[in-house]
N, C-alpha and C positions, 0 to 999 in steps of 0.2 A: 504493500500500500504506500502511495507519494502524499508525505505528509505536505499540507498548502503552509511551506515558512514563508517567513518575511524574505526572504529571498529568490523564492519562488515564483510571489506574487510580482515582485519588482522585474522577473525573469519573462512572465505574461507582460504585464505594462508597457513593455521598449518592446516586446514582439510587438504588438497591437500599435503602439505609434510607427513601427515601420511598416507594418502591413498597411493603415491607413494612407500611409504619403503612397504607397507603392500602388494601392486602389482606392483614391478618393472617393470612388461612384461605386463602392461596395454595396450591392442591395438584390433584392429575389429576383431575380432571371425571369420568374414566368409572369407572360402578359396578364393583368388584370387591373380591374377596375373599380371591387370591392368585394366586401367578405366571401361574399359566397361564391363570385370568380374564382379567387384563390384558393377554396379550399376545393373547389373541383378540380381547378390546376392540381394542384397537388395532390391528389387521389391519383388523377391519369400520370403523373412524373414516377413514379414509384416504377424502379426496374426500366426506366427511361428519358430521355434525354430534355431540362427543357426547352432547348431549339426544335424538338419534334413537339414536344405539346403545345408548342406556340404559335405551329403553323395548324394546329387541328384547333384550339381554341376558339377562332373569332366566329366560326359559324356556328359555334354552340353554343356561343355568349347569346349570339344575333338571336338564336331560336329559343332561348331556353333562358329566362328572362327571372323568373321565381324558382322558388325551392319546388313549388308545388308542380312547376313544369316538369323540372328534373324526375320527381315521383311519379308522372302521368305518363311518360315516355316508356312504350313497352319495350323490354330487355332487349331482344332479337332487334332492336330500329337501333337502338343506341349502340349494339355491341358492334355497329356495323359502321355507326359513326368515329365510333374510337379505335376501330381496330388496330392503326396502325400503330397506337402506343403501346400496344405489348398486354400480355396479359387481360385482355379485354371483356372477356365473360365474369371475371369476379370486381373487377373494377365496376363494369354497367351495374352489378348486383350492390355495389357498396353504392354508390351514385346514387343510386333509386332510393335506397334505403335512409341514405342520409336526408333526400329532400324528404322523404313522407317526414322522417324523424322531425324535420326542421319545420314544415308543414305543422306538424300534428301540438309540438308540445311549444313551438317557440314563436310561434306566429311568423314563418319563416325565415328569420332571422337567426342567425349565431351566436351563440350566448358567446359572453365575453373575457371569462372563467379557465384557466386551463382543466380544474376538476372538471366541469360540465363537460368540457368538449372530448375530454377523452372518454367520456362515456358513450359518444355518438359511432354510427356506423363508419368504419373509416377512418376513424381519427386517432392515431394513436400521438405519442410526447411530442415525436418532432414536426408531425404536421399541426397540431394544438400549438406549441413554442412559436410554429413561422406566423401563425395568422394573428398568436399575441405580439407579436415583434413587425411585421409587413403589416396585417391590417388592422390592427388597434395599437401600433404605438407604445407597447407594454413591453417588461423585460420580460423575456429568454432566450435560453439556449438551443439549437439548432442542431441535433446531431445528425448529422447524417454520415454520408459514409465518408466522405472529403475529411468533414471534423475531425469523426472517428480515426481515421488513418493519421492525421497531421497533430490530430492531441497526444497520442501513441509517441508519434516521430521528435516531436517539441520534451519529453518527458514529462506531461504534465498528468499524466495518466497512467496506469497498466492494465487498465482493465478494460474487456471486450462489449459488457452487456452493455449497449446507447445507454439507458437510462441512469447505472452507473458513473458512466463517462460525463453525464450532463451535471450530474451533483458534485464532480470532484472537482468540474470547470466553476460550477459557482463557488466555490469555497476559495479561489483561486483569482476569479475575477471580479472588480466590483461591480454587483446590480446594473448601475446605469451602461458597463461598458457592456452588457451580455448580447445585445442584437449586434450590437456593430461588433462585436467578435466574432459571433455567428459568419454574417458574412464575408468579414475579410477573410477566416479562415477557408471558407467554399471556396471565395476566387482564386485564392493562393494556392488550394488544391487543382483547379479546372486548370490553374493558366503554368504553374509550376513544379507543383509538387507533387505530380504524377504520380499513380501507386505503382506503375512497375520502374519507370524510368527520370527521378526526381531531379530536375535541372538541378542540381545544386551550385553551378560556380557563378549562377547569376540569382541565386535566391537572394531576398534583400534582408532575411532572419537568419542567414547561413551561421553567423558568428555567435550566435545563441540556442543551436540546433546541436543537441548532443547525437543527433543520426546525420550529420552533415557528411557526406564524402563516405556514408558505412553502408547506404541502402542499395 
C-alpha cells in the first residue's frame, strides 16, 4: 500500500502543473450538450473510441431528445443505430433502461449525487465521477483505463481495482484539483503515454516518473 506523504502529494502537484501547461484545453473528448448527452456518450465509449462515438452521436442527439425517447426506442432500431460502437446489444439494453429509469423516478432528468447515479442502469464510478466533473461542475475522479495505467506508472498507486485506485488519488490530490486531474491524466495517456509504447524522452512529467525509460 503507497502511503499519501507530504511528499507525495507535493510529487502529484508539479505533475498536474506540468500536465496542465502541457494540455491547457484538458477536458471530455465526447461531443455533448448536456447531462443526458453525456451520459449516453458515455454508455456507447465503453470498449471504444470517443472519435467513433462522436461521429455516431449527433443523429441521436437530433432524434432522441428526452430520456423518455431513449426508453421508447425499440432495442432491435437502436442496436442498429449504434452498432458501430462495439458491443451494441447490451449497450441499447443499458440505454433503454436508463431512460425509463430516468423517465420513471426523476422526471427525466439526472440526479446530481454520485450515490444516486450509481444506482442507475449503466452507470457505474467513472461514468457517475465524468458527469459530476463534465456536467455539473463537481469534484471527481475519472478512472479509467489511461488513469488506471499512468497512476500505476507515476507510483501513486499499486492497486488494480478502478475504484481503489480512485480513493488513493483523492487522499493524494486536493478536492478542487480532482476533474482537472482527471483529465490531464486521459490526455497525457491518448497523446503520450501509450500502454504499450510510452514516449518517454518527450514526456513533460519524465523527471518525476519512477517508470520513466523502465516501461
Amino acid at each position: 500500500m503507497i502511503k499519501a506523504t507530504p511528499q507525495l502529494k507535493r510529487r502529484a502537484a508539479e505533475v498536474l502543473r506540468r500536465l496542465r501547461a502541457e494540455y491547457p484545453d484538458a477536458d471530455c473528448e465526447l461531443d455533448f450538450s448536456n447531462p443526458l448527452e453525456l451520459v449516453m456518450a458515455a454508455i456507447l465509449s465503453a470498449q471504444c473510441t470517443d472519435k467513433r462515438v462522436n461521429l455516431v452521436t449527433p443523429a441521436l442527439f437530433k432524434k432522441y431528445r428526452t430520456a423518455a425517447d431513449w426508453a421508447r426506442t425499440p432495442q432491435a432500431t437502436l442496436e442498429k443505430e449504434i452498432r458501430s460502437t462495439g458491443f451494441y446489444r447490451n449497450k441499447a439494453k443499458n440505454i433503454r433502461a436508463l431512460g425509463a429509469a430516468l423517465a420513471k423516478q426523476f422526471g427525466g432528468r439526472l440526479p446530481e449525487d454520485l450515490d444516486t447515479l450509481v444506482t442507475l442502469p449503466g452507470i457505474g464510478r467513472k461514468t457517475a465521477n465524468l458527469l459530476l466533473v463534465s456536467a455539473f461542475r463537481r469534484p471527481g475522479i475519472i478512472v479509467d483505463t489511461h488513469f488506471k495505467r499512468l497512476s500505476a506508472r507515476l507510483g501513486f498507486t499499486d492497486n488494480e481495482d478502478p475504484d481503489k485506485i480512485e480513493f488513493d488519488l483523492k487522499a493524494i490530490v486536493p478536492e478542487k484539483d480532482w476533474g482537472a486531474w482527471s483529465h490531464a491524466m486521459v490526455f497525457h495517456g491518448r497523446r503520450c503515454c501509450y500502454a504499450r509504447k510510452p514516449e518517454c524522452p518527450r514526456c513533460p512529467v519524465r523527471g518525476l516518473c519512477p517508470s520513466a525509460g523502465k516501461v
